[in-house]
DOMAR-579884 format. One record per residue (C-alpha): residue number from 1; residue in one letter; chain; x, y, z. Coordinates in Angstrom, 1 decimal. Layout:
N
<node><k>NUM</k><r>a</r><c>A</c><x>X</x><y>Y</y><z>Z</z></node>
...
// end
This chain:
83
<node><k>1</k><r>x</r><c>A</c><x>-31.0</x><y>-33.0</y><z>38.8</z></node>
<node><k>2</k><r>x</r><c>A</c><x>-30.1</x><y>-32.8</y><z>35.5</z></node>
<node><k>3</k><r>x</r><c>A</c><x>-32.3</x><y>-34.2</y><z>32.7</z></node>
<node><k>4</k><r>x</r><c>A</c><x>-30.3</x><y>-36.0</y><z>30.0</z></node>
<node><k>5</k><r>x</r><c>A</c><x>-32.3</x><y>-35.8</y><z>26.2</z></node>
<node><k>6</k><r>x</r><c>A</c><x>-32.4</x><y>-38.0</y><z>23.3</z></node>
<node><k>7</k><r>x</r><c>A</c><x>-30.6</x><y>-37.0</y><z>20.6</z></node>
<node><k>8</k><r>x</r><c>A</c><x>-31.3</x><y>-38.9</y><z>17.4</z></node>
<node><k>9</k><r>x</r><c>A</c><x>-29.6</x><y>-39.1</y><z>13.7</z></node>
<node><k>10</k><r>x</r><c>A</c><x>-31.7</x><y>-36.9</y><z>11.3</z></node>
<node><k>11</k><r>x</r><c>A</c><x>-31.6</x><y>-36.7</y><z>7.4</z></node>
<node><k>12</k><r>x</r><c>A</c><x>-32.0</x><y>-33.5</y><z>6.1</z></node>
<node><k>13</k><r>x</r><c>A</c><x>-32.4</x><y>-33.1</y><z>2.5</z></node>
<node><k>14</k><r>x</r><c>A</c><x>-32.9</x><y>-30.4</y><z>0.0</z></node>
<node><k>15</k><r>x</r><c>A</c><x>-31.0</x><y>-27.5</y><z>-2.3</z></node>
<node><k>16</k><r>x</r><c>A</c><x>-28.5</x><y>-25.2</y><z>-2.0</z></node>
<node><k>17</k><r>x</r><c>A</c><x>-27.2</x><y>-22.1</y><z>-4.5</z></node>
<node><k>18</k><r>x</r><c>A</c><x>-24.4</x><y>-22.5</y><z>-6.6</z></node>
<node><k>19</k><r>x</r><c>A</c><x>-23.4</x><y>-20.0</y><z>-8.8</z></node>
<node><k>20</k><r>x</r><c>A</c><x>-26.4</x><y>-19.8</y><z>-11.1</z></node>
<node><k>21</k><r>x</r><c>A</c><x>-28.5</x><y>-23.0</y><z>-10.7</z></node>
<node><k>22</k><r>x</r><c>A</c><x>-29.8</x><y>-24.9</y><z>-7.4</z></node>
<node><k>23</k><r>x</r><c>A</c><x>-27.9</x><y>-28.3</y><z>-6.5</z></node>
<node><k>24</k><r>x</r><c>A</c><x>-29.9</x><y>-30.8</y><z>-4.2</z></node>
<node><k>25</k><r>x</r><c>A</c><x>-28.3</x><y>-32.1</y><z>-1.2</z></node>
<node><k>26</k><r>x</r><c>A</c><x>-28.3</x><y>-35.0</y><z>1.8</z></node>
<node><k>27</k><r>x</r><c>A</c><x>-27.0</x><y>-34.6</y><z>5.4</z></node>
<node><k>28</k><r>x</r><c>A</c><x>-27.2</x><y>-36.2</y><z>8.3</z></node>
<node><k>29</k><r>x</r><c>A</c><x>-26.9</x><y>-34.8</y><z>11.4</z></node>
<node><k>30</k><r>x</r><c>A</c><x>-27.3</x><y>-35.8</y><z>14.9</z></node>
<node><k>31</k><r>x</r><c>A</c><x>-29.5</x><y>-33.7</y><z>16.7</z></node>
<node><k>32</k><r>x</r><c>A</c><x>-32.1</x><y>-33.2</y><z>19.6</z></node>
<node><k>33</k><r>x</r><c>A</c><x>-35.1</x><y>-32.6</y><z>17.5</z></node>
<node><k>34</k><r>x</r><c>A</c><x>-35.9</x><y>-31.6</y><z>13.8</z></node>
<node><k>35</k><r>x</r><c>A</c><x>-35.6</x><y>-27.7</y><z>14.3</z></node>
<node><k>36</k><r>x</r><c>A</c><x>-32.0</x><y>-28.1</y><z>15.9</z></node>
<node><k>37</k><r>x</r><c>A</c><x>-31.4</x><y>-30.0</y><z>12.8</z></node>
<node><k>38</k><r>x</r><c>A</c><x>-32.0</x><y>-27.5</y><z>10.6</z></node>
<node><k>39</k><r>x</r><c>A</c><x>-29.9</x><y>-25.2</y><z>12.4</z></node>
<node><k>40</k><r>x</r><c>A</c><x>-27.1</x><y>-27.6</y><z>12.2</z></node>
<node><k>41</k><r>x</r><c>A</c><x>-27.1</x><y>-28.2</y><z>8.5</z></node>
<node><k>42</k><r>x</r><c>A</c><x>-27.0</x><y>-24.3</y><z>7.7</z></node>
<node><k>43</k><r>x</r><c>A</c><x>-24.3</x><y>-24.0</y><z>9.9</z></node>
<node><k>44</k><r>x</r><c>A</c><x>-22.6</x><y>-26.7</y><z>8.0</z></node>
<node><k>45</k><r>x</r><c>A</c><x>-23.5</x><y>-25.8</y><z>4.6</z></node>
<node><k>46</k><r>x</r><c>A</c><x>-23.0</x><y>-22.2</y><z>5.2</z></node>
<node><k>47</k><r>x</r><c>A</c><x>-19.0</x><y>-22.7</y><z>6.7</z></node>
<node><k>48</k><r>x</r><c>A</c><x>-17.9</x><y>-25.4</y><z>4.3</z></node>
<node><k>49</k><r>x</r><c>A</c><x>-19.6</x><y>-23.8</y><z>1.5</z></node>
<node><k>50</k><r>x</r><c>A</c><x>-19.9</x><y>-19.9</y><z>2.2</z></node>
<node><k>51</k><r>x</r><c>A</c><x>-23.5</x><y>-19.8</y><z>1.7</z></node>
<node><k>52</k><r>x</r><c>A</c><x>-25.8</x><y>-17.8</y><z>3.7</z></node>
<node><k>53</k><r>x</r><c>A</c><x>-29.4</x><y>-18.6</y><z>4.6</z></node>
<node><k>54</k><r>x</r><c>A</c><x>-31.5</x><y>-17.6</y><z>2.0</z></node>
<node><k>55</k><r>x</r><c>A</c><x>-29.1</x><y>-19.8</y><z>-0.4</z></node>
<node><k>56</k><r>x</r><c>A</c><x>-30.5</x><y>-22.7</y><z>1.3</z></node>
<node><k>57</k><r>x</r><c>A</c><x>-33.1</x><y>-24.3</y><z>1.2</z></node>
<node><k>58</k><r>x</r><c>A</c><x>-34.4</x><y>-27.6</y><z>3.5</z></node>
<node><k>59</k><r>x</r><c>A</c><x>-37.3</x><y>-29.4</y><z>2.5</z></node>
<node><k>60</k><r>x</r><c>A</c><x>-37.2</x><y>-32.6</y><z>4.5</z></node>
<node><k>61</k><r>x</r><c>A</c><x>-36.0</x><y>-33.3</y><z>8.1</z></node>
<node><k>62</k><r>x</r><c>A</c><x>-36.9</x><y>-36.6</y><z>8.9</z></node>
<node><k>63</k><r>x</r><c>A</c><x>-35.1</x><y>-39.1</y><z>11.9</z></node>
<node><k>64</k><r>x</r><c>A</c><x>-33.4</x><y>-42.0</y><z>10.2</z></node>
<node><k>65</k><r>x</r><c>A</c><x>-34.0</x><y>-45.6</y><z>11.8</z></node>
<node><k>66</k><r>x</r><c>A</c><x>-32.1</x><y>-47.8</y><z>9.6</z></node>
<node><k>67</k><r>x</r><c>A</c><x>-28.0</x><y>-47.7</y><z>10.0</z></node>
<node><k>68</k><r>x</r><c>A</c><x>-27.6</x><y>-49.0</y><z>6.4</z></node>
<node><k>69</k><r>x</r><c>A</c><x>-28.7</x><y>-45.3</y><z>5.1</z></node>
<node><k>70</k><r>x</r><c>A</c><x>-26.1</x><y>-43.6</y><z>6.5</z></node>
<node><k>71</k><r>x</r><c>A</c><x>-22.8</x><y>-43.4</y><z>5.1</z></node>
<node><k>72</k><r>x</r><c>A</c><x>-20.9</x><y>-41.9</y><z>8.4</z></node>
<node><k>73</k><r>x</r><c>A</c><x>-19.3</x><y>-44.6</y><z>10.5</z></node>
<node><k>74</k><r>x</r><c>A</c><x>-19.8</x><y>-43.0</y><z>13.5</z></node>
<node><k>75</k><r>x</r><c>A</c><x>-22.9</x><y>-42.0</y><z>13.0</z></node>
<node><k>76</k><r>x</r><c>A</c><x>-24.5</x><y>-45.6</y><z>12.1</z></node>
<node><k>77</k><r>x</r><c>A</c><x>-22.2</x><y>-46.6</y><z>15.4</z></node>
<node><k>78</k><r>x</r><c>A</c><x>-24.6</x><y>-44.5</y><z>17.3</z></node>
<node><k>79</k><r>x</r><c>A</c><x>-28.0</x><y>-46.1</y><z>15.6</z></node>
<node><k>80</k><r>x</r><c>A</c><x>-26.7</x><y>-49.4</y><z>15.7</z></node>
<node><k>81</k><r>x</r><c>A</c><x>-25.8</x><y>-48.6</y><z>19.9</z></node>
<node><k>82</k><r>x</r><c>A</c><x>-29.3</x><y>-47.3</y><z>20.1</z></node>
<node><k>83</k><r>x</r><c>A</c><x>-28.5</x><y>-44.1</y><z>21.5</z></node>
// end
């Protein structure tokens, strides 16, 4: 039997290193829980950006619940679905 989870969309928000000053960022990911989240977004930021860990920094992971935050079509699909 195989147990299917929830996966929600997540807005993860805080700073990342550039150069010599911090800039703030916004992501959303979807995601099975908060921690997997965070996992995502420094994979993200760290390939598109070249940034390791310790040059970023998350200070909010929170689940999103309205589809009008989101900028991502598909994303805001899969709110809007309910999924």
């Amino acid at each position: 039997m195989v147990v299917m989870s929830k996966h929600k969309i997540y807005r993860v928000t805080g700073s990342m290193r550039k150069v010599l000053e911090w800039e703030r960022f916004t992501k959303y990911v979807y995601a099975v829980d908060e921690s997997v989240a965070k996992q995502h977004t420094f994979s993200l930021l760290g390939s598109k950006h070249r940034l390791r860990r310790f040059e970023i920094r998350i200070e909010e992971v929170r689940p999103v619940t309205d589809p009008k935050e989101v900028d991502d079509p598909v994303l805001r699909a899969y709110i809007e679905k309910g999924s």
